[in-house]
C-alpha positions as CSV (number, residue, x, y, z in Angstrom):
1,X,-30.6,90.5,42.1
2,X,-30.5,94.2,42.5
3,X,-28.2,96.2,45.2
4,X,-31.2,96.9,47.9
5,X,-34.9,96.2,49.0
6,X,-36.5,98.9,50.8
7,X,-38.6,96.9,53.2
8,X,-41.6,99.2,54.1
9,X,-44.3,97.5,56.9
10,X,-47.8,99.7,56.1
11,X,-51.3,99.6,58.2
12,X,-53.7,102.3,57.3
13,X,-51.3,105.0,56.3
14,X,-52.7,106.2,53.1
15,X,-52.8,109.9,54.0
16,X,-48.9,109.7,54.4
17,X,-47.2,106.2,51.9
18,X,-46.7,108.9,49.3
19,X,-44.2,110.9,51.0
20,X,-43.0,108.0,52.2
21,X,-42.6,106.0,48.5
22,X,-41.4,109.1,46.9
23,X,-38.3,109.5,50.2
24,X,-37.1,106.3,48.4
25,X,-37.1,106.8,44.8
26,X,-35.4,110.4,45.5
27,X,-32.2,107.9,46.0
28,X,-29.6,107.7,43.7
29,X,-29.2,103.8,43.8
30,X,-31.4,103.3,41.0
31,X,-30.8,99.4,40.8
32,X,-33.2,99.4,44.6
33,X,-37.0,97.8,45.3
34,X,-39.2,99.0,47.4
35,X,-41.2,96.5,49.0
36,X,-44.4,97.6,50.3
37,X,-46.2,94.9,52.2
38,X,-49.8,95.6,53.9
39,X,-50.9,94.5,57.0
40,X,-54.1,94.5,56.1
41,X,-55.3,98.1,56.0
42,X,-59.0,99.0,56.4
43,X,-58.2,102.2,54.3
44,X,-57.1,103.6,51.1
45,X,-53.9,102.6,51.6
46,X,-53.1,100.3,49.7
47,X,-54.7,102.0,46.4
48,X,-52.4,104.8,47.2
49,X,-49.4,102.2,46.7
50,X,-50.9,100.8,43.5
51,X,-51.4,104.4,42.1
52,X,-47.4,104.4,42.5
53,X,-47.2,100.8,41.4
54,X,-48.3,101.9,37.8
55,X,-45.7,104.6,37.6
56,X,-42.6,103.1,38.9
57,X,-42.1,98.9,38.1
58,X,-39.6,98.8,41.1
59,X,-42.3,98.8,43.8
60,X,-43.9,95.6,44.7
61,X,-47.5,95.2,46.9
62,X,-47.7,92.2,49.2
63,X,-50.6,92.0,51.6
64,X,-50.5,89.6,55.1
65,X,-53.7,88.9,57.5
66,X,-53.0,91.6,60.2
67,X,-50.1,89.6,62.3
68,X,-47.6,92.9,63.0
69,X,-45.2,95.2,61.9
70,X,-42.6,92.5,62.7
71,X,-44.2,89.8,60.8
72,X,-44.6,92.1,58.2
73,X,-41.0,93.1,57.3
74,X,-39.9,89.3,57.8
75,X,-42.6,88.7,55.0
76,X,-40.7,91.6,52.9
77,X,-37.3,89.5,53.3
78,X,-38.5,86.6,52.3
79,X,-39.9,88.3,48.9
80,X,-36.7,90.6,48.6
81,X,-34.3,90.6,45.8
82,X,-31.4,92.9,47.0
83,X,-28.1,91.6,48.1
84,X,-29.2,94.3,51.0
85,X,-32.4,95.1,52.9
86,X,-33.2,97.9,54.9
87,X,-36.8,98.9,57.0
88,X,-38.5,102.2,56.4
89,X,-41.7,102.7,58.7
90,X,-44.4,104.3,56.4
91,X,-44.9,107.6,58.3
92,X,-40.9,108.3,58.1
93,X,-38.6,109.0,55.4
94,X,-35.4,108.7,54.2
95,X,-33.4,112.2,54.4
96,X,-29.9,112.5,52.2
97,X,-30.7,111.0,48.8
98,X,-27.6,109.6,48.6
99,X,-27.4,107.8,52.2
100,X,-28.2,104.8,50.7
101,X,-25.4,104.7,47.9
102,X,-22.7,105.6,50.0
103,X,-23.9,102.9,52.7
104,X,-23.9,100.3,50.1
105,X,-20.3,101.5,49.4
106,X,-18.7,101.3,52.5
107,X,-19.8,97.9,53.5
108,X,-18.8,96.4,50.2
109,X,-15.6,98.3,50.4
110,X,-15.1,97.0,53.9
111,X,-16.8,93.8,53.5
112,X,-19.5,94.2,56.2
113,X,-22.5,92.4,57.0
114,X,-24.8,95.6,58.7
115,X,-23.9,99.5,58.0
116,X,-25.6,102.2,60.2
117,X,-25.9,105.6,59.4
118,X,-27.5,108.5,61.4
119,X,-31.2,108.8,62.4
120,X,-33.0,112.7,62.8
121,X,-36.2,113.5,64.7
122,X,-38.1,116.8,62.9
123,X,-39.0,118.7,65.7
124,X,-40.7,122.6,66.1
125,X,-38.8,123.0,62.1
126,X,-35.2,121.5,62.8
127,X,-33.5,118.1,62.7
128,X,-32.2,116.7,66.0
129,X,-30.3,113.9,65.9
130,X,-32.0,110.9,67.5
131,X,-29.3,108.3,68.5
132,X,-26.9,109.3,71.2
133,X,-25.4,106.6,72.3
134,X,-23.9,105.7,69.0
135,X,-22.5,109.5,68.0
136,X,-20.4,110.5,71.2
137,X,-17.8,108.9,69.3
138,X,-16.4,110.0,66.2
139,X,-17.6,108.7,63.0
140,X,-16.4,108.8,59.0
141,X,-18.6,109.6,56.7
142,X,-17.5,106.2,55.1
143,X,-17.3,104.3,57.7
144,X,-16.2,104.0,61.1
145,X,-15.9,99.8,62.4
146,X,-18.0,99.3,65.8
147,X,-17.9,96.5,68.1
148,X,-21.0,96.0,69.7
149,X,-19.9,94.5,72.9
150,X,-18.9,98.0,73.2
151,X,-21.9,99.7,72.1
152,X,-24.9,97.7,73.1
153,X,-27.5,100.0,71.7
154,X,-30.7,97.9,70.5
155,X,-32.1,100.7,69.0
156,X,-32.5,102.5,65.7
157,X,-32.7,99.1,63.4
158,X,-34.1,101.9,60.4
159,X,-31.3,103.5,59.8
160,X,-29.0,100.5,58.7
161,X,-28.7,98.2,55.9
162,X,-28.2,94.6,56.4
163,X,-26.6,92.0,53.8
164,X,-30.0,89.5,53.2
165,X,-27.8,86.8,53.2
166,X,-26.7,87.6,56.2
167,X,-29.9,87.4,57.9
168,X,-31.0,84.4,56.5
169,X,-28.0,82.2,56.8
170,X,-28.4,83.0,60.6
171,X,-31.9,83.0,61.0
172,X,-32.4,86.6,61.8
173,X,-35.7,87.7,62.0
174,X,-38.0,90.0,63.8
175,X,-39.9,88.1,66.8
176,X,-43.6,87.5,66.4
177,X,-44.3,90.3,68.9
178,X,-46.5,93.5,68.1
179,X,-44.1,95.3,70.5
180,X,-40.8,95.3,71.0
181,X,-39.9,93.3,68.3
182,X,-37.6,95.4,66.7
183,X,-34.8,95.7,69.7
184,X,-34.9,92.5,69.8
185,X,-33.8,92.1,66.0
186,X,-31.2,94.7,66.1
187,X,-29.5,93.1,69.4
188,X,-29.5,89.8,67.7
189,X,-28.0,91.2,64.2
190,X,-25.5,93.4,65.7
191,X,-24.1,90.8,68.4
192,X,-23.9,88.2,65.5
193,X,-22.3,90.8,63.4
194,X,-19.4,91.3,66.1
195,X,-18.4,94.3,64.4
196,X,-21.0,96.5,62.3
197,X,-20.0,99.9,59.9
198,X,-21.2,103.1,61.0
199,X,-21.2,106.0,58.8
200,X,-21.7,109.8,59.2
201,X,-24.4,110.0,56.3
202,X,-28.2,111.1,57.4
203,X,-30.4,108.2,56.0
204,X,-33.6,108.5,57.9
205,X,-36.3,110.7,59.3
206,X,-39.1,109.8,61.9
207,X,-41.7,111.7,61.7
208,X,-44.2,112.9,64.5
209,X,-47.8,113.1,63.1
210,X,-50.8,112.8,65.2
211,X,-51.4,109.3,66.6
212,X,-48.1,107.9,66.1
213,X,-46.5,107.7,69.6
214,X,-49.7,106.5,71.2
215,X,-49.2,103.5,73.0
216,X,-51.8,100.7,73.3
217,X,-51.8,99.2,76.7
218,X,-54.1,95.7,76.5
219,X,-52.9,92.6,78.4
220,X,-51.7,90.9,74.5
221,X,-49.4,94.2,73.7
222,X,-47.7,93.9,77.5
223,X,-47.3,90.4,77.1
224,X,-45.8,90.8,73.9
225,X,-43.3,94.1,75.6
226,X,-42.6,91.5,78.5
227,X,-41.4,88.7,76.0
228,X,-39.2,91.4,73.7
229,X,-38.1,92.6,77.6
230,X,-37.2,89.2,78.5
231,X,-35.0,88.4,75.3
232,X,-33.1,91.5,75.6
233,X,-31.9,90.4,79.1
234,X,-31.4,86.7,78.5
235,X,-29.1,87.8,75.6
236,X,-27.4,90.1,77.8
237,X,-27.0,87.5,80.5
238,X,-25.2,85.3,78.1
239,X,-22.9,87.7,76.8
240,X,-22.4,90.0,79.8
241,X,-23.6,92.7,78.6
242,X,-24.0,95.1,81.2
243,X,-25.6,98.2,79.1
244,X,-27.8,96.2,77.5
245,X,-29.4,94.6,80.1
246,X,-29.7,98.2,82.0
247,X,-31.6,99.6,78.7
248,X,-33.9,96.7,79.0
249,X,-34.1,97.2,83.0
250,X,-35.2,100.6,82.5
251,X,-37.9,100.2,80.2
252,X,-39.0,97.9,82.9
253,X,-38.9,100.5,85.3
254,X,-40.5,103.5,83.5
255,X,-43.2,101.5,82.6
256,X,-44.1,99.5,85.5
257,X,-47.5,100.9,86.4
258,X,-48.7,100.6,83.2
259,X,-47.3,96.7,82.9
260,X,-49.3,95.8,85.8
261,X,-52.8,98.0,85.6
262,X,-53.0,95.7,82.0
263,X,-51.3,92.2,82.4
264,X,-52.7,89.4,82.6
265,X,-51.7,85.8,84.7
266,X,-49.1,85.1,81.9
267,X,-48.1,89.0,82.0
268,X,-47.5,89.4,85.9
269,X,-45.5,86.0,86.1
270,X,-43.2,87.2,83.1
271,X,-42.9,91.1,84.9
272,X,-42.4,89.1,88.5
273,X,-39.7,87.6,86.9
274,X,-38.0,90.1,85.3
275,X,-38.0,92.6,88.3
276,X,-36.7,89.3,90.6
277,X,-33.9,89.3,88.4
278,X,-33.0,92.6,88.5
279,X,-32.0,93.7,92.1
280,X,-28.5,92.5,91.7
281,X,-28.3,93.8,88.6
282,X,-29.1,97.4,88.1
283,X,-26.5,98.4,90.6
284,X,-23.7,96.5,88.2
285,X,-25.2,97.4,84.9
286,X,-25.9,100.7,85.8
287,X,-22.0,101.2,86.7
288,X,-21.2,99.7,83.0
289,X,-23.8,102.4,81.8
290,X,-21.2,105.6,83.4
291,X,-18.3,103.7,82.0
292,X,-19.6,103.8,78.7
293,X,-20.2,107.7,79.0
294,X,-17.0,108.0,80.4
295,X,-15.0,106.1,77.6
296,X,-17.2,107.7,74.6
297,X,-18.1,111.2,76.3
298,X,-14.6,112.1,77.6
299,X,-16.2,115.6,78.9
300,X,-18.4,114.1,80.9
301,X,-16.7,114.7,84.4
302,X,-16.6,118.4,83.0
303,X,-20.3,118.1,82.3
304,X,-21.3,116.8,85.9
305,X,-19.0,119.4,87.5
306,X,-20.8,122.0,85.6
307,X,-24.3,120.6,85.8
308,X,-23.3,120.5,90.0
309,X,-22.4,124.2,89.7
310,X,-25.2,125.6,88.4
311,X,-27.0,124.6,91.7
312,X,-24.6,125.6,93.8
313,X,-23.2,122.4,95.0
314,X,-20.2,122.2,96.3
315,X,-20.1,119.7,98.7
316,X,-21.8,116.1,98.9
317,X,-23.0,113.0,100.3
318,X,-23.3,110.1,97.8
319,X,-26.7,107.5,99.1
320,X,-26.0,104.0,97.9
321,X,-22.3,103.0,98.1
322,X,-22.9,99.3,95.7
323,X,-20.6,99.4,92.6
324,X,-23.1,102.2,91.3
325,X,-22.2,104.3,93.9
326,X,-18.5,103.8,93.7
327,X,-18.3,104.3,90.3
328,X,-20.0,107.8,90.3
329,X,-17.9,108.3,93.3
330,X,-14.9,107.8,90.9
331,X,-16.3,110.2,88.4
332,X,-16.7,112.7,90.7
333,X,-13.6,112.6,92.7
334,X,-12.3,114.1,89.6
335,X,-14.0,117.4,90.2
336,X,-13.7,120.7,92.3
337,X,-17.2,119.0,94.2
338,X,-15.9,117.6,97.4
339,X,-17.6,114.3,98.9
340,X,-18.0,114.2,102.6
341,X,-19.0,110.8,102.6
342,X,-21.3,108.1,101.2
343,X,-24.9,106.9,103.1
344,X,-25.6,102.7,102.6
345,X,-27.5,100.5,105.1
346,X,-24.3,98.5,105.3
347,X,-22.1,101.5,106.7
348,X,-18.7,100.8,106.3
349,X,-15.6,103.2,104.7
350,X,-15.2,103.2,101.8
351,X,-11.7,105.1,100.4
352,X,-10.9,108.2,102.2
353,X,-14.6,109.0,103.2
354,X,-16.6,107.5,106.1
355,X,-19.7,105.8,105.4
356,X,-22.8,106.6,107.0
357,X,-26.0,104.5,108.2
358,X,-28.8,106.4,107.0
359,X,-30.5,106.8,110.4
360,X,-27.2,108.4,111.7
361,X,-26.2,111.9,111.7
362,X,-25.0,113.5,108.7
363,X,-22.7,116.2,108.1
364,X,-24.4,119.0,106.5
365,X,-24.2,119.8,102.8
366,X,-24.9,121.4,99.9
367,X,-27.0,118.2,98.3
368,X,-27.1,114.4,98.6
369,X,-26.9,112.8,95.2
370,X,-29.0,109.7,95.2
371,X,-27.0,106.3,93.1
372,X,-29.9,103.9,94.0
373,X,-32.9,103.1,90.9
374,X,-36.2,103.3,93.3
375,X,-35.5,107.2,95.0
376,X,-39.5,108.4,95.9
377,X,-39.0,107.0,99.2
378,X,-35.4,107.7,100.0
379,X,-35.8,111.1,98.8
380,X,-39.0,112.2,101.1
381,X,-36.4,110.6,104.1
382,X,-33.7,113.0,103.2
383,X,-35.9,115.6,102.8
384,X,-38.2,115.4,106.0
385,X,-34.9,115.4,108.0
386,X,-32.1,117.5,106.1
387,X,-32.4,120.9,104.4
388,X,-30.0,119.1,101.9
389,X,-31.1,119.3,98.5
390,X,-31.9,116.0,97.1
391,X,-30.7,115.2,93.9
392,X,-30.7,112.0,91.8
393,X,-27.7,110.8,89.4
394,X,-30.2,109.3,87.0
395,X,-31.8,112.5,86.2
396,X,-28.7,114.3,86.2
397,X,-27.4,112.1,83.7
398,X,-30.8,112.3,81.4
399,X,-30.3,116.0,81.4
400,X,-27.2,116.3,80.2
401,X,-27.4,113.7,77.7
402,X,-30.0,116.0,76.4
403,X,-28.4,118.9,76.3
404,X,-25.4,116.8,74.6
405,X,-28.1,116.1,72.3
406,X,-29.6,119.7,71.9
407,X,-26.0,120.7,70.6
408,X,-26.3,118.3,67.8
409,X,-29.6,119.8,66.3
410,X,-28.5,120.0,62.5
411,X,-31.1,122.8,60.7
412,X,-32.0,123.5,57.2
413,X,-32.3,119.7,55.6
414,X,-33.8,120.2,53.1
């Protein structure tokens, strides 16, 4: 048994499993595999690997029929030999050559099942720091313990390491899906974890080359993004987890078009049933999503106050007055903006501020902020009737979550 297998999934990337191969045996745990399995590349792939292969005695070639990343890297834990396993995409890398090491030593040292570790997107020549959710808290470099019910981020599975044992005493394993298989494996690990490690060390790398972030929209690939969909809310459902299901919500929504142009019977009942679900929901989960900020981003009313100032606004109306609605109404009652009252079809008072029906007359402002998911029509109803600048808290919240993110661009990894 050695400490790790390097798990890497590869379909016709020849002209870039070098880099990829060489990322790896840069690390300083030299008692690692790397476990290249093919999905049944057309090109020169997978002489590239065995050009390595004769070189290096720690890299093993496995080839599958063309079934999926997913079935792919459950192939590569079946074959692995490390008391840990982590997944390596072949057009990223790994960053810090000694991520790995110091990951293996802080979950032995604190007797953990899964260790994360931070994830950086290359973009226009710097680093930017990929998963927010995770680093608005505080982390060690060795180790800081997270409870997922707290987090609920199904993202970013390549920058752990996950005990193999672990995995397969609990029947972890990716789903056969060609999409959205892989939130659907870290949801499932991480909630059977209970409590994972997450360090401060920079382990991976996703690359952008050309052709990587195109998206193949065919009835089977929808289908497949419905099913992943579809477990991510069931889990949530079970646990109550309130974030997650909102992640998996808005993928939904951001990507409804393009679900129905391309499913098919099987497709449209599994979407029909997802968005049926959902009414009640968004409006709750969406209020677990601000108190999630709130508790991990404590500057966050500081960051809507300033975000409000910089257009101006200083006084308000808030549309859509479900638990949404009162929670941003809580976040913002905390700032210099003063709120003149909320709009909901079921007008009634809410706290110190009257409620409005939105056919009624409203008092004039400096912007309504919208709390409800669907705003297109709502918006061009404010807008044909009040000179009120229309703003919604969605995209308020995106943009300062970027610019949260902008701060933590780290230059000149080398």
């Amino acid at each position: 048994m050695c400490k790790i297998s390097v798990i890497i999934p590869v379909y016709n990337r020849g002209f870039c499993i070098g880099e990829c191969i060489e990322s790896v045996q840069r690390q300083t745990v030299a008692d690692l595999e790397i476990i290249c399995v093919d999905d049944g590349s057309t090109d020169d792939t997978v002489d590239r690997i065995n050009e390595y292969i004769t070189k290096d005695s720690r890299i093993k070639l496995y080839s599958v029929e063309h079934l999926g990343p997913g079935a792919a890297r459950n192939y590569g834990i079946k074959k692995a030999k490390g008391r840990y396993v982590s997944f390596l995409d072949s057009d990223d890398l790994y960053l810090d050559s000694d991520s790995l090491e110091i990951m293996i030593c802080a979950a032995e040292d604190k007797q953990m099942s899964v260790c994360g570790s931070r994830i950086y997107r290359f973009v226009d020549g710097v680093h930017i720091m990929q998963n927010p959710f995770v680093y608005l808290m505080d982390i060690e470099e060795y180790g800081t313990e997270v409870r997922f019910a707290d987090i609920q981020y199904p993202y970013e599975y390549t920058g752990f390491i996950y005990r193999r044992e672990f995995l397969l005493d609990n029947n972890i394993i990716f789903p056969d899906y060609k999409r959205c298989e892989d939130p659907v494996f870290q949801a499932k690990a991480l909630n059977h974890a209970e409590e994972y490690l997450m360090t401060s060390v920079r382990l991976y790398e996703v690359r952008t080359i050309p052709g990587k972030l195109e998206v193949e929209w065919n009835s089977h690939y929808v289908l497949d993004t419905l099913k992943g969909i579809k477990e991510l809310i069931d889990l949530a459902d079970k646990y109550d987890y309130r974030i997650l299901k909102s992640i998996a919500l808005e993928y939904t929504y951001e990507n409804t078009r393009r679900l129905k142009e391309n499913a098919d019977g099987e497709g449209m009942r599994l979407l029909n049933e997802i968005c049926a679900s959902s009414d009640s929901a968004v409006d709750d989960s969406m209020a677990g999503v601000f108190m999630y900020y709130t508790k991990h981003c404590p500057n966050l009313i500081n960051k809507i106050e300033q975000y409000l100032r910089a257009l101006q606004v200083k006084t308000v109306l808030i549309y859509g007055m479900g638990k949404y609605g009162k929670t941003f109404y809580g976040l913002l009652s905390q700032t210099s903006v003063e709120i003149l009252g909320g709009i909901d079809r079921k007008a009634d008072s809410f706290e110190d501020i009257p409620v409005y029906h939105p056919d009624d007359d409203l008092p004039v402002v400096d912007a309504i902020m919208i709390t409800t998911r669907y705003s297109d029509g709502i918006r061009e109803q404010l807008e044909s009737r009040d000179s009120a600048r229309v703003l919604n808290t969605f995209v308020m919240l995106d943009e300062i979550m970027k610019s949260i993110r902008q701060s933590w661009v780290y230059q000149g990894i080398t």
